[in-house]
N, C-alpha and C positions, 0 to 999 in steps of 0.2 A: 629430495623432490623439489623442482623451483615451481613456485607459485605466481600465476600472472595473475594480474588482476585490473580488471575491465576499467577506466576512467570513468564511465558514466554509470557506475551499478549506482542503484540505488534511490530516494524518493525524487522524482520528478517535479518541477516549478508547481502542477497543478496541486498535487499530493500536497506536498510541503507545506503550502497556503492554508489547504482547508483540514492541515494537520494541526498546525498551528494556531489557527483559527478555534478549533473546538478546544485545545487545550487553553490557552487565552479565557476563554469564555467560562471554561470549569473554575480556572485558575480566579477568577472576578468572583466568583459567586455565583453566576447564571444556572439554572436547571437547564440542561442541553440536551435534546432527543435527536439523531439523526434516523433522517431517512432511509434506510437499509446501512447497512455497516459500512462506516466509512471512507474502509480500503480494506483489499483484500489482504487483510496480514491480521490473519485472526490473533496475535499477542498483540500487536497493537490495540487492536479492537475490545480486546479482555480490557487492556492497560486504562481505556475511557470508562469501562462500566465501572472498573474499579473503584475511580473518581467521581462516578456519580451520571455519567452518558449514560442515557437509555438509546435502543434500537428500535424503530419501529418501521412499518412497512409502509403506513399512507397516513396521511393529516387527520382522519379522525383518531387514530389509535395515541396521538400526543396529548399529556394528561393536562389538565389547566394548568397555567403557571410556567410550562415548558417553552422554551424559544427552540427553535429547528434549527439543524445546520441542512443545507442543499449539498450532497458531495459534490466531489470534483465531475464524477460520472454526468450530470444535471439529470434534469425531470421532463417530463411533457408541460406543454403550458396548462392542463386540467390539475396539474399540482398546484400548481400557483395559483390557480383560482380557488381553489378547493383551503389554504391556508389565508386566503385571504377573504374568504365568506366566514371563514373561522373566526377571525380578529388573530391568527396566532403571530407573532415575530418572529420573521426568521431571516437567516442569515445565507445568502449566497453563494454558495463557493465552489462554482461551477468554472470547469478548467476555461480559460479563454479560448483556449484551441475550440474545444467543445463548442462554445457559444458562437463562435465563428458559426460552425456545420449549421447550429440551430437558425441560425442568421438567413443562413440561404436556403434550407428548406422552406421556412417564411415566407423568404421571395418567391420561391418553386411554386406555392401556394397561389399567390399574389397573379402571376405570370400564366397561369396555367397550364403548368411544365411536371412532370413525372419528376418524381423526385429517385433516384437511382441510388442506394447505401448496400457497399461493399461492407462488410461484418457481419455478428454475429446478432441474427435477431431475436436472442437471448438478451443480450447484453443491456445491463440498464441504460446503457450510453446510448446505444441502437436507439432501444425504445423510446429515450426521451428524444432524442433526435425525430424518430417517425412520429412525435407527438406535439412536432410544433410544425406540422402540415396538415392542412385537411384535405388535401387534394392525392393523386394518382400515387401510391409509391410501390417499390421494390426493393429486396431484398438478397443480396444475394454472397455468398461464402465465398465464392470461389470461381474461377476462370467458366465452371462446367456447367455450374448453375445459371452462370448471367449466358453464355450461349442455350441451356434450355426455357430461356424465357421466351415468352411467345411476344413481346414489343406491347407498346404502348396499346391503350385501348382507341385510341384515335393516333393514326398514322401519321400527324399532322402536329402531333403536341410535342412541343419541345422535352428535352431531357438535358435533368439535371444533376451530376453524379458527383459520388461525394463518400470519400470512405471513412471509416472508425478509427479514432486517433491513432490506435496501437493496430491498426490492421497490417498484415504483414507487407514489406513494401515489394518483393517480387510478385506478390498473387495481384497487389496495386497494377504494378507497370503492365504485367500480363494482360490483365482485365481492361485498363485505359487501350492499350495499342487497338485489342480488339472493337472496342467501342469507336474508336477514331474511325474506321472503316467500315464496319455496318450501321452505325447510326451518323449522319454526317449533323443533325441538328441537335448533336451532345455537346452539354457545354459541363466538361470536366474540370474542376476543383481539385487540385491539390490538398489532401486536408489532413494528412498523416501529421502528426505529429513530430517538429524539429525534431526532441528528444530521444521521439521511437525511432525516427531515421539513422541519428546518430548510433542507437543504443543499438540496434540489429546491425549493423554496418559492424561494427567494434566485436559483435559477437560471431559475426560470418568471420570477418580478421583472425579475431581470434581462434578460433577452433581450426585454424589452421597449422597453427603454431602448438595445438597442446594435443596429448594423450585422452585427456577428458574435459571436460566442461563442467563446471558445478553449476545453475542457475538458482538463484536462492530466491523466493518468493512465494505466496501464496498459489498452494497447489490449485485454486477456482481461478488464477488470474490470468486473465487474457494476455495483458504484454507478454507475462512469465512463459506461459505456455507457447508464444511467438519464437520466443528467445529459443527455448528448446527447439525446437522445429529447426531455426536457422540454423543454429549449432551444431545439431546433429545430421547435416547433410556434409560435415567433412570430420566428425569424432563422434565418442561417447559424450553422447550429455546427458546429465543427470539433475532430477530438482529436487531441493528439500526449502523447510519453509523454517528448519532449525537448524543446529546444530547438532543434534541428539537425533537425527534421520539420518546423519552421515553414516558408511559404512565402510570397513576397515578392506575388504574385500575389491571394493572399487578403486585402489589406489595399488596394488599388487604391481610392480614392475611398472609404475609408471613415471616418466622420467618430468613431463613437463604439466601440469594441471591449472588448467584456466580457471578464474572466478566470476562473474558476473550474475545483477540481481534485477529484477523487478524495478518499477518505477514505485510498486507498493511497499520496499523493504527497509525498514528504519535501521540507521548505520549501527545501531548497535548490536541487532544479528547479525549483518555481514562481518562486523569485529570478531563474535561468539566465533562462528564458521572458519574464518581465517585462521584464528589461533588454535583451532582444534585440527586446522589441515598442515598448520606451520612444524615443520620436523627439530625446528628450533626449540620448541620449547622442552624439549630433552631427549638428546638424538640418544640417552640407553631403552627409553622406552618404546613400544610397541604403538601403534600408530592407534588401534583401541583402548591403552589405557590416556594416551594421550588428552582424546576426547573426553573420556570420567576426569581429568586431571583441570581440563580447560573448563567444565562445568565449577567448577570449587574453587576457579581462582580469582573468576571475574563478576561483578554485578553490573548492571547496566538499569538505568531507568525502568521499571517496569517489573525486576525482580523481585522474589516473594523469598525474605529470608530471615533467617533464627537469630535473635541480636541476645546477646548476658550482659545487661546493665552493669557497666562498669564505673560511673561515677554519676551523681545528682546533684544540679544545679538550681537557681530558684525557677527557672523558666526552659527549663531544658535539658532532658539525660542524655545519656554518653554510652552506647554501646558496641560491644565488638561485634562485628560481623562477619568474622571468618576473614580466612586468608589475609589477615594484618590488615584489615580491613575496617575504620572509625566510624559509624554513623550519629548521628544526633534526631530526636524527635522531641519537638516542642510540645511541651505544657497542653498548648490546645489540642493535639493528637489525642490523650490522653481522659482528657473529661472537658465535659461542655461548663462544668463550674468553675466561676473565675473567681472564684474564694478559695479554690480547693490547693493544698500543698503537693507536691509533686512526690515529697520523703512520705505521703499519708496512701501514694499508687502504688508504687512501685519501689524496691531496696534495689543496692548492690546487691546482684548474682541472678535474680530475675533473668529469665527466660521468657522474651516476647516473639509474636510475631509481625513480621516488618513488612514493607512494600519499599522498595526504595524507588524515593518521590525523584532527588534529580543528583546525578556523581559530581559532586564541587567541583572536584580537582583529583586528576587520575593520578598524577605524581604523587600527591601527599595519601591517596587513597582515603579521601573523605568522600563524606555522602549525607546527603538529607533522607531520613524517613519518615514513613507514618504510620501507623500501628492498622493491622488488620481487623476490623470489625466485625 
């Protein structure tokens, strides 16, 4: 079976940032709460609490002492008020694309013009978007919706329209052509996202070219869910948010299979996925043990696993972690006493439980841990 795979799967400039961002902050020492989870890849999301992120919903629920990250998603401007009558610190990390939209709702406000947003008035993106206008807005999904709206409440007020970064870009173009002709005093904004344009473009391509589509991402995520859509208007597409949702049964006679992922999906599951779809990794086996085989060979950032102390150092043990596989966990992992011996923790042949913190070096198969608490 040949395997394609999409150029642009995986986390997006916005993501990236305010991925980066929380970890940075954990990694300082900072107590770090975000404001709803912040991307949709709930192993990512685990991988913060583990470190010490809390999740919360709104600015009262952060406990003192906490700095907030703002996802990439943003907020209404009543967030920002609301942590700023608090005294609390927080951290921005709202997509620029994003802040773009927020920028001109503003003005929509200012201007007093109807503000018009293509997406999903679910979506926290949406919502912070409708939440830095106070004036006329609308709301609409789709080609069917924005024709059953009844217009503006004054005939007379401009409109100003503007879609969700990951909004799909044919339901876009459909919805603009329409609007060019029955509203002539619409002033349409391009606002999709480079990335998403790109990222759906490559997946329309591709599912031209394969038997199936795998889209890897969080089953709640908007792009993800886009992706499938586009995909599967010329094959099978299919999403999983691991590895271990793949199934043996979807790949039966198929000669060519696409990969592509989310803007949410950290490169280390689309690795997981790949080697468990790759027929390389031992053409006697069966494409199900495959996947049990690709589980036990690789760890990645964020993995939870069983180390046997194999040697003790003055500031740091040594154990194995399966599949030829070296980790190290420093002294301080171990106890918060900086008197304490490391031979007085833990022996050779001890059996701990690991998290592994970050993969050194994939060649030599080293790794940093930190013991589970």
């Amino acid at each position: 079976m040949e395997i394609r795979v999409a150029k642009t799967a995986g986390f997006c400039f916005g993501v990236n940032r305010a991925v980066e961002l929380t970890y940075g902050l954990l990694e300082q020492g900072h107590r770090v709460a975000t404001l709803g989870p912040l991307i949709h890849n709930p192993q990512a999301v685990e991988d913060m609490k583990r470190r010490g992120a809390l999740v919360v919903d709104s600015p009262e629920q952060v406990p003192a002492g906490y700095e907030v990250v703002i996802r990439s998603h943003g907020v209404p401007r009543t967030v920002y008020d609301a942590l700023q009558a608090q005294q609390v610190t927080y951290h921005d990390a709202t997509c620029p694309f994003v802040q773009k939209i927020q920028h001109i709702a503003e003005k929509a406000e200012k201007e007093g013009a109807v503000l018009l947003v293509a997406g999903d008035k679910n979506h926290p993106e949406v919502q912070g978007i409708v939440g830095h206008t106070a004036g006329e807005v609308f709301v609409f999904a789709n080609l069917e919706e924005l024709k059953a709206w009844k217009g503006p409440s004054d005939p007379q007020k401009p409109l100003f329209v503007v879609a969700q970064t990951t909004f799909q870009v044919t339901k876009w173009q459909e919805s603009s052509e329409f609007l060019k002709k029955a509203y002539t005093n619409a002033r349409i904004f391009d606002t999709i996202c480079n990335a998403t344009w790109a990222r759906q473009q490559e997946a329309e391509d591709l599912s031209q070219q394969c038997d199936i589509i795998v889209v890897i991402g969080g089953h709640h995520s908007s792009n993800t869910q886009k992706l499938v859509q586009v995909a599967a208007k010329y094959t099978r597409a299919v999403t999983v948010e691991t590895a271990s949702e793949l199934r043996s049964e979807w790949f039966a006679d198929v000669k060519v299979a696409g990969v592509t992922a989310g803007a949410s999906t950290p490169s280390s599951i689309i690795e997981e996925v790949l080697n468990s779809m790759s027929a390389e990794i031992n053409d006697n086996m069966s494409f199900e043990e495959m996947l049990n085989a690709s589980e036990e060979k690789r760890v990645h950032a964020g993995s939870i696993v069983k180390g046997i102390v194999t040697s003790i150092s003055a500031n740091e043990i040594q154990v194995d972690i399966g599949a030829k596989q070296t980790g190290f966990v420093k002294l301080s992992e171990l106890t918060d006493d900086s008197s304490a011996k490391v031979e007085d923790l833990v022996k050779v042949g001890d059996e701990l439980d690991l998290i592994v913190e970050k993969v050194m070096d994939q060649e030599s198969r080293r790794g940093r841990c930190h013991r589970v608490q």
